[in-house]
Every structure is written in C-alpha cells, then in structure tokens.
VEXLUMKOL-241430 format. One line per 4 residues: for each residue x, y, z of N, C-alpha, C. Coordinates in Angstrom, 3 decimals, decimal comma. Last residue first. Layout:
BEGIN
X:Y:Z:X:Y:Z:X:Y:Z | ...
% end
This chain:
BEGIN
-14,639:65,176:-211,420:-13,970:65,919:-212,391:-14,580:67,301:-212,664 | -16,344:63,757:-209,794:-15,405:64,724:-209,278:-15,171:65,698:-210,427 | -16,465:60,561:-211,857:-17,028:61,522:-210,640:-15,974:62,677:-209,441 | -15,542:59,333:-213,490:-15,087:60,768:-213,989:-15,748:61,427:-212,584
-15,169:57,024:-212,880:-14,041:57,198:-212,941:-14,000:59,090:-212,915 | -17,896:56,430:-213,284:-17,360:56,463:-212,005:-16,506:56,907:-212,022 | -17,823:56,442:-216,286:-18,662:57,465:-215,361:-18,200:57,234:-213,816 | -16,436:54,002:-216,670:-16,218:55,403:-217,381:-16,711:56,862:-216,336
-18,514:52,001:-215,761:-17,015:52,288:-215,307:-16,642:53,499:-215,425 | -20,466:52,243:-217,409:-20,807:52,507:-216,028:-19,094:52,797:-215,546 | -19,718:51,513:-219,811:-20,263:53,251:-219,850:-20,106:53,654:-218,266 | -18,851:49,202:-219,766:-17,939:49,909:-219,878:-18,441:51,224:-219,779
-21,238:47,996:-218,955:-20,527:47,991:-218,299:-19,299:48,976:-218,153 | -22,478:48,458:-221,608:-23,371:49,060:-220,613:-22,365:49,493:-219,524 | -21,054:47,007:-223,373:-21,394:48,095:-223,679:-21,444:48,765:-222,180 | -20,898:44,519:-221,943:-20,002:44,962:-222,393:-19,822:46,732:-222,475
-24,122:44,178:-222,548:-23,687:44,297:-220,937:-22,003:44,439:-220,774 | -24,471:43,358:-225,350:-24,735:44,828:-224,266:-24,172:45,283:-223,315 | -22,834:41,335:-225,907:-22,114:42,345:-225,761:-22,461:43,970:-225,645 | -22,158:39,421:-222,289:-23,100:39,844:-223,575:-21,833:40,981:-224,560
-19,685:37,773:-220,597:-20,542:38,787:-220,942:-21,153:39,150:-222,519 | -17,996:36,036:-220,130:-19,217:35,596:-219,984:-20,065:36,968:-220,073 | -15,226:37,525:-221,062:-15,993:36,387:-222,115:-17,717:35,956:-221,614 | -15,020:38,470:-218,590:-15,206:39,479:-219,721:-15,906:38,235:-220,982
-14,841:35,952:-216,793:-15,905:37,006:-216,620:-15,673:37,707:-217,877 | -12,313:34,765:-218,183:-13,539:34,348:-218,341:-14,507:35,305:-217,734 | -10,506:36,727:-218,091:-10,865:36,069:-219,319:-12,153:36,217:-219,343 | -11,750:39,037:-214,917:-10,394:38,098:-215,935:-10,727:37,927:-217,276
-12,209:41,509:-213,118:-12,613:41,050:-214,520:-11,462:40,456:-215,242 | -11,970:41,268:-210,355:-11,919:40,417:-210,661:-12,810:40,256:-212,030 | -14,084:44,573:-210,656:-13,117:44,070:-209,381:-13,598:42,404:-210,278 | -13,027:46,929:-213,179:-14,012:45,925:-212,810:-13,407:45,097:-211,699
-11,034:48,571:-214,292:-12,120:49,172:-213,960:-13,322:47,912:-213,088 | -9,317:47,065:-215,980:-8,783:48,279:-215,124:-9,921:48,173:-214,241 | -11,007:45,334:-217,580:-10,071:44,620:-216,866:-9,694:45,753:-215,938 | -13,016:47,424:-218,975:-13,463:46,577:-218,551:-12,294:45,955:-217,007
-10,691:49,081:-220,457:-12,007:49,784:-218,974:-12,657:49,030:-218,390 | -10,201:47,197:-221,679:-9,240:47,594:-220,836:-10,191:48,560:-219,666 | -12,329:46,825:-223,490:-12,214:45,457:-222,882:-10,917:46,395:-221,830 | -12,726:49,119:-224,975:-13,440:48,599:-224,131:-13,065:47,663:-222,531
-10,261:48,941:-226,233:-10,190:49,601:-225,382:-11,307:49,704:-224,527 | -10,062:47,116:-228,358:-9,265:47,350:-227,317:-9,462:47,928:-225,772 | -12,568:48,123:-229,276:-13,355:46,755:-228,787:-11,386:46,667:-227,556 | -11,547:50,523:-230,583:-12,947:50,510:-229,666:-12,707:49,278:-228,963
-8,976:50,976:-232,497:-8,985:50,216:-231,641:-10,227:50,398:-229,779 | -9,782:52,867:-234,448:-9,572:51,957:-234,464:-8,746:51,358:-232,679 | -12,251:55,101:-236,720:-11,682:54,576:-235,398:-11,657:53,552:-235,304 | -12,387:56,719:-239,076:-11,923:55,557:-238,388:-11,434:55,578:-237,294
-13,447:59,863:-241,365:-12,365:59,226:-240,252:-12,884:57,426:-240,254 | -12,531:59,710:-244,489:-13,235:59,741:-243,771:-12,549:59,730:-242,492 | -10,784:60,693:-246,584:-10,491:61,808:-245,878:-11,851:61,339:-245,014 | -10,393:58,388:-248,613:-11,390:59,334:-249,081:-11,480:60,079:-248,133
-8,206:56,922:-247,092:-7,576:57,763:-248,634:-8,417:58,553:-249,284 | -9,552:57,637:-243,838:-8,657:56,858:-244,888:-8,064:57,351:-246,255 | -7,784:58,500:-240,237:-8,583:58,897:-242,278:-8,449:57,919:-243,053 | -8,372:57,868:-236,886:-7,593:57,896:-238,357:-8,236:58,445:-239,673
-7,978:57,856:-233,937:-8,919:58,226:-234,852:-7,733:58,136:-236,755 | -8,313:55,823:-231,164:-7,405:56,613:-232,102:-8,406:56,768:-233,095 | -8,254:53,929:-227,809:-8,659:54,885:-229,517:-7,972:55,669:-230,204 | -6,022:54,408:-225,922:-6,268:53,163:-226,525:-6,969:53,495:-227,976
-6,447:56,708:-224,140:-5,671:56,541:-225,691:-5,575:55,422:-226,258 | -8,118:55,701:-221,931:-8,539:56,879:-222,471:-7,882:56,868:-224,423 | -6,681:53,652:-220,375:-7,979:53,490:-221,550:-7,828:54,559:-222,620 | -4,213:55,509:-219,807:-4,202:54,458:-220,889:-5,140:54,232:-221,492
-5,662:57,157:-218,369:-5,037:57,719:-219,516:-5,195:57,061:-220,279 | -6,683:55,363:-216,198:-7,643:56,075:-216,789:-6,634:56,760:-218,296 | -3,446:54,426:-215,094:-4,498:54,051:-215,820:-5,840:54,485:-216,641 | -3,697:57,023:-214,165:-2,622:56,735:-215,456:-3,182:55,774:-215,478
-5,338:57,801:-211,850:-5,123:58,526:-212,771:-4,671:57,818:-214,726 | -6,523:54,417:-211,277:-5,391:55,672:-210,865:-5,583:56,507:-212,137 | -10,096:53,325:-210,151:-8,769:53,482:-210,747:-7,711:54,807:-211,035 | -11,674:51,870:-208,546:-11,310:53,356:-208,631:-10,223:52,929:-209,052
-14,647:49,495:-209,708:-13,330:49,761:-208,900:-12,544:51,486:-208,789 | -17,535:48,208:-209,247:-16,483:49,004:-209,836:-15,663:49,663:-209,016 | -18,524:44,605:-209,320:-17,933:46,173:-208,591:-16,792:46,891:-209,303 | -21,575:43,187:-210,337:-20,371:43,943:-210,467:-20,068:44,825:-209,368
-24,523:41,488:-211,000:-23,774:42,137:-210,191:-22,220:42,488:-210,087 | -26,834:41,248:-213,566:-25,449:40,604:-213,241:-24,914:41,929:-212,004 | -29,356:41,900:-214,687:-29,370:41,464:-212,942:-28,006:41,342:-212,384 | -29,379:43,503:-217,086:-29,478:41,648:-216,998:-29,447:41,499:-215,815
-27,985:45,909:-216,193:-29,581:45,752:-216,981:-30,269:44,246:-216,585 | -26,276:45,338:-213,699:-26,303:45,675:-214,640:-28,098:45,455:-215,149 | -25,380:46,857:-210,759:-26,328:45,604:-210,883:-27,008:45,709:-212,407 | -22,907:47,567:-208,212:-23,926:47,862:-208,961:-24,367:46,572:-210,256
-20,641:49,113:-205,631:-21,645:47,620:-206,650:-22,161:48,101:-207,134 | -17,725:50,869:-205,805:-19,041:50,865:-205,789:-19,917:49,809:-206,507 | -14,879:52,209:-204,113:-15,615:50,907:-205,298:-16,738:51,042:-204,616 | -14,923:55,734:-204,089:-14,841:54,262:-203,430:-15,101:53,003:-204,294
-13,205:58,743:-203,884:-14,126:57,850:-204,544:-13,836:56,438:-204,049
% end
C-alpha cells in the first residue's frame, strides 16, 4: 500500500499515509466501551482517538492542520484514513 491524495468533501487536499501495523492497534484501542450503574454502555475516549488516526494517518497532521479542520471533515477524514489502512485485509 502507498500514500495516497485525496480531496475531502470541502476541496481540502490531504495525503494519507500507510501506517505500521502497531500503530493501527494503538488507534484501534484508544476506545473503550464501558457501563454505567444502569448497565448502559459508553464509549469513552472517540474524539482521542479520532484525532490519533488523524496525527498517525495524515502526512504533516500537526496542531494546527487538525485545529483547521471542521468537525465534518474530522469525521470524514478519519473514515478515509481507516479505510486505507484496512485495504488488503
């Protein structure tokens, strides 16, 4: 697999990057699921672990690029990463 551009909803241009196995883990367990005392679940740490598929996964995603983003194009971005990562699997 290769880094690959691509050109979000909003026009913004990105490259996604290939990341290692063990990185992909880390995103991957960044969530967690929990209960509370009425036996719902929770999930807790989404916006963690966004933002790490974001910084792993994005060529030169610092502060400020992850801050100059929406938080569709957050959304969107992190789905597109995700899916590159899984091509092959």
């Amino acid at each position: 697999m290769a880094d690959k551009k691509v050109k979000l909803k909003s026009g913004k241009e990105v490259i996604l990057l290939e990341m290692s196995v063990d990185d992909i883990d880390v995103c991957q367990d960044t969530t967690s699921i929990i209960f509370d005392k009425d036996g719902k679940q929770v999930l807790k740490g989404i916006n963690a672990a966004r933002t790490m598929w974001l910084r792993k996964g994005v060529k030169k995603a610092d502060d400020k690029f992850i801050k100059s983003l929406s938080e569709e194009e957050k959304n969107e971005l992190s789905l597109l990463v995700r899916e590159h990562q899984s091509l092959g699997e």
